[in-house]
N, C-alpha and C positions, 0 to 999 in steps of 0.2 A: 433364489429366483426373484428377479428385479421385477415388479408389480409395475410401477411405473418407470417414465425417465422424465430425463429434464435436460432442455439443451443451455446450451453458454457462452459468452463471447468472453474474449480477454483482452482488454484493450489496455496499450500503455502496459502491456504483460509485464515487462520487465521477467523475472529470474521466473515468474510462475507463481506466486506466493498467493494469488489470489485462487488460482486453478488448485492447489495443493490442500487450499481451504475447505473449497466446494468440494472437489471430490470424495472429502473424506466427511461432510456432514451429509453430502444426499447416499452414501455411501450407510454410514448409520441408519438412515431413513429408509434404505432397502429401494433408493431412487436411485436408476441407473444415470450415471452423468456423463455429456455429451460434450465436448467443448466442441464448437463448428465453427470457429474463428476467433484468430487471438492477429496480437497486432501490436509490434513495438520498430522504432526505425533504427534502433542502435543492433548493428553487424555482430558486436560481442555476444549482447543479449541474445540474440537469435541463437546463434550457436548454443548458448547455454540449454535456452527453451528446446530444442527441439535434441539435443543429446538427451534430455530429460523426460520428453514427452512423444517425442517422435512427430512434433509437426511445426514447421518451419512457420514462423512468425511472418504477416504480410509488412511490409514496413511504412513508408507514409502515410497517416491515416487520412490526412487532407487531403489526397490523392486517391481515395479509395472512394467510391461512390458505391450510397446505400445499397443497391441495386446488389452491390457484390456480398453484399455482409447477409449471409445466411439467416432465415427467421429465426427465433430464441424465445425463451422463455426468462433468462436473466442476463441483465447486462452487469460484467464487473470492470470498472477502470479507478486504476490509481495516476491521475492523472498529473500530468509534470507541474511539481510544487514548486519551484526555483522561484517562478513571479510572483510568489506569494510571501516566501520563505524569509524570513531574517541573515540567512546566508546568501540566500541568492540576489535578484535585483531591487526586490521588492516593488516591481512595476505594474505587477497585477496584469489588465489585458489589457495595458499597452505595450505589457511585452508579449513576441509573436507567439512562445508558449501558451501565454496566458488563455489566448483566444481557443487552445485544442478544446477547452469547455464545449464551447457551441460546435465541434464535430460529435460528439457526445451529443449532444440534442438532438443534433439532424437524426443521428442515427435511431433514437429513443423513437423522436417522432414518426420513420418510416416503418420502422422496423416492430414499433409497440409491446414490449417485454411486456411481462406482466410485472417484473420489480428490477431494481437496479441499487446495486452499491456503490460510493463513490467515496473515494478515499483520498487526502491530502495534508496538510501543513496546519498545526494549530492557526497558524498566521492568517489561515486563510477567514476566519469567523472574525477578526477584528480590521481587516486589509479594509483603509479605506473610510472607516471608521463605520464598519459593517454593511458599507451597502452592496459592497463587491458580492458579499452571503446573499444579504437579499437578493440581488439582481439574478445570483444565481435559484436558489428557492422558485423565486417567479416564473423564470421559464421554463420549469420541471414542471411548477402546478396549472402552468398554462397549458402543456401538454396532455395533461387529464389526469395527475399523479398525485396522491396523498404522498408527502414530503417532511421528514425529521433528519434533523442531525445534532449529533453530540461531538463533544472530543473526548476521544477514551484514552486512557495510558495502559500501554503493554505491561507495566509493572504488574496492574490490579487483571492482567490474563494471564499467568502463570509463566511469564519471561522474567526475566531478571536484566532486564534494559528500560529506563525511563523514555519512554518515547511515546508524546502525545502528538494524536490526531485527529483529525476530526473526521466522523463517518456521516455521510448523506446518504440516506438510506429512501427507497421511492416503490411506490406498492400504487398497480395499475387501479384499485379504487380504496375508499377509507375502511381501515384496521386499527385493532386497538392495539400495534405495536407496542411491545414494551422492550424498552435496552437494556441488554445482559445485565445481570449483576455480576459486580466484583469477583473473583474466584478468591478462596480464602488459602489456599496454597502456591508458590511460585515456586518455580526449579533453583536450586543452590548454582550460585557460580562453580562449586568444583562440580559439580552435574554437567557444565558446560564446555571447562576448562581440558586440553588437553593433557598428557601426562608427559608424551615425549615431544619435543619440541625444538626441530630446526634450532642451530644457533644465527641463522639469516634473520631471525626475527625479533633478537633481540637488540636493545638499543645500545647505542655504543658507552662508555663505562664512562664518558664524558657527561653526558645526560642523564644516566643514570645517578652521578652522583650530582649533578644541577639539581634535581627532583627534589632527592633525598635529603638536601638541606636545605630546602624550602618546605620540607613535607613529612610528617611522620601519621601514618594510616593504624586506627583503631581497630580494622576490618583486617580481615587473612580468611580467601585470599580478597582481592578488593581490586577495585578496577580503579588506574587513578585520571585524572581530567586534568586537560589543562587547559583554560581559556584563552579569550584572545588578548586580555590583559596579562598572560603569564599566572594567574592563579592556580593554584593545583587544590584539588580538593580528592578525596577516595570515598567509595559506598562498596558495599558487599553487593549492587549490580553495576551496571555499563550504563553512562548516559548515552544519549541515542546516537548510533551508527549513522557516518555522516561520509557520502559520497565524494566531496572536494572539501574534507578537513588534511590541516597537515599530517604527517608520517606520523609522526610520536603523540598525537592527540589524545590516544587513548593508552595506558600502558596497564599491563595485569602485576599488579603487587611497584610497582613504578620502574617495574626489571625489563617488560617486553610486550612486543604488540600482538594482537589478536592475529590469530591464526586464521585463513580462509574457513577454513571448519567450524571453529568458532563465533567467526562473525554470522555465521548459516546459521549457526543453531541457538545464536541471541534473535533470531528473526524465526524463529520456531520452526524452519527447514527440517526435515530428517533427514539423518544421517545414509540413506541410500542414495540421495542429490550428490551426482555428478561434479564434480567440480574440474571443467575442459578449459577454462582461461586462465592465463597468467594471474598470477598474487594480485598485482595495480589493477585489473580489469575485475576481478570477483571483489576487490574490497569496494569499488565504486557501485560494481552490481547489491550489493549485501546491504551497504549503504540507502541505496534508491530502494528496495524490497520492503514489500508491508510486511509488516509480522503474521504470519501463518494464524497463531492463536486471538488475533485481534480480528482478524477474520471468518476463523470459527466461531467465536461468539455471536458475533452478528447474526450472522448467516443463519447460526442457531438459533435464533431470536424469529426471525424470518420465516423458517422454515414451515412452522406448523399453517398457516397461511397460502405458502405453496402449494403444501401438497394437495388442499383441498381442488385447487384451480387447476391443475397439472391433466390439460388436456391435448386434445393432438389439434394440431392449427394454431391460429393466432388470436390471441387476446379479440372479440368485440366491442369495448366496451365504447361508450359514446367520448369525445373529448374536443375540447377547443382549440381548433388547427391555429398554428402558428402562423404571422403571417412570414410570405415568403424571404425579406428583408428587415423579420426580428431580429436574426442574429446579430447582425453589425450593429442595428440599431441599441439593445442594450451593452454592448462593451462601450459606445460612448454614452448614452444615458448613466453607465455607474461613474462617470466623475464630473456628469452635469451640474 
């Protein structure tokens, strides 16, 4: 019998991986969890979201005015890393992603959670030469929020995928927050790895043998890598799952590519997740996905905080209004 609840937004949803998190820590906590609005503009993703969850994703979030976005108690958004990314443009908020930040703020500031996690690109702490981090810091703590972030690696939460990120983590007044520790167990690649496996998936016997005389792997089974100068290197995990890398980027043993199933469950998905799209659309999806367990930790960390506060209505707390003409103002203030 659920004592309390807690409601939730999911912005920039993607596959759900954030939703998947929470449910299963307020879930431990015997907090019943509410999602009352999630929000991605990609048509695939939707589908995914909503075979999975049963609720159809709103889609432009710039288009959705506060007023529509249901009151909450926690805001989660992984918000689009591209302008920040080494892969992407690296334009920061002069690219038009960059700016979905400050929809995120509007929303913080109307809406007043009482915490919020935000998730994105190691890139995004050095973008700029850190002041893009500050700029962003500032306008969280302008909104009345105690504000930390780290970059954690999914390796040291029990995945077997090197994928660092960076978490911004925001609690409607000051806590002595502390971030997860380490887990001292990860899952084995054959924990991951399928047994029966399509011959669609494997690479052609042309590439296969390109690999293998450029490469010979200490690891079985071993995921191998290959960069953009043509290096191949192998680990007994996955380097991190990349939504616009080439076809053969990653290869298990240098014989074939990750199966949709398994690129889910280097992103700590269970295995009851749906998988409704084509191979090309669930590898970009998988790709773009936070890791589940990177999630839980946090969250975890979060949680004892919550539940003290988990009351019905909205946050009171006092805070310093934004003015109405902040937002634009600091995306050109970070390259003043």
């Amino acid at each position: 019998m659920f004592k309390k609840s807690a409601r939730f937004i999911d912005l920039f949803c993607g596959i759900g991986g954030f939703r998947i998190a929470a449910e299963q820590v307020l879930s431990q906590h015997d907090i019943e969890a509410k999602c009352v609005f999630s929000s991605d503009i990609d048509p695939h993703v939707q589908e995914s979201y909503y075979k999975n969850f049963g609720d159809m994703p709103r889609g432009d979030i710039t288009k959705t005015p506060a007023t529509a976005i249901p009151d909450h108690d926690v805001l989660f958004a992984g918000f689009p890393c591209q302008p920040f990314s080494i892969i992407g443009s690296g334009r920061g908020f002069d690219d038009a992603r960059g700016t979905l930040f400050f929809d995120i703020a509007r929303i913080i500031e109307a809406k007043k959670p009482k915490a919020f996690i935000l998730e994105n690109v190691k890139r995004l702490t050095t973008h700029c030469d850190g002041l893009t981090m500050k700029k962003i810091g500032n306008v969280l703590k302008k909104l009345g929020y105690f504000v930390d972030f780290r970059i954690l690696n999914a390796l040291d939460y029990g995945l077997p995928q090197k994928r660092e990120r960076v978490f911004i983590v925001g609690y409607f007044k000051q806590i002595p927050f502390q971030w997860p520790q380490k887990h001292d167990k990860t899952i084995s690649l054959s924990e991951i790895l399928e047994t029966q496996v399509d011959e669609k998936h494997y690479a052609s016997q042309r590439i296969q043998a390109k690999r293998k005389s450029k490469h010979m792997s200490a690891a079985k089974p071993s995921i191998w890598h290959e960069n953009k100068s043509g290096n191949i290197s192998s680990y007994p995990y996955s380097c991190a799952l990349r939504a616009g890398a080439s076809y053969n980027y990653l290869l298990v043993d240098g014989k074939r590519r990750l199966t949709p199933r398994e690129m889910l469950r280097l992103q700590g998905f269970p295995d009851w997740y749906k998988i409704v799209v084509p191979d090309g659309q669930l590898r970009k999806q998988a790709g773009n996905a936070v890791p589940v367990n990177m999630v839980r930790a946090v969250f975890s960390s979060l949680i004892p905080f919550l539940k003290e506060d988990l009351k019905d209505g909205k946050c009171t707390y006092s805070k310093k209004v934004v003015e109405k003409d902040e937002f634009t103002k600091i995306s050109t203030l970070a390259y003043s």
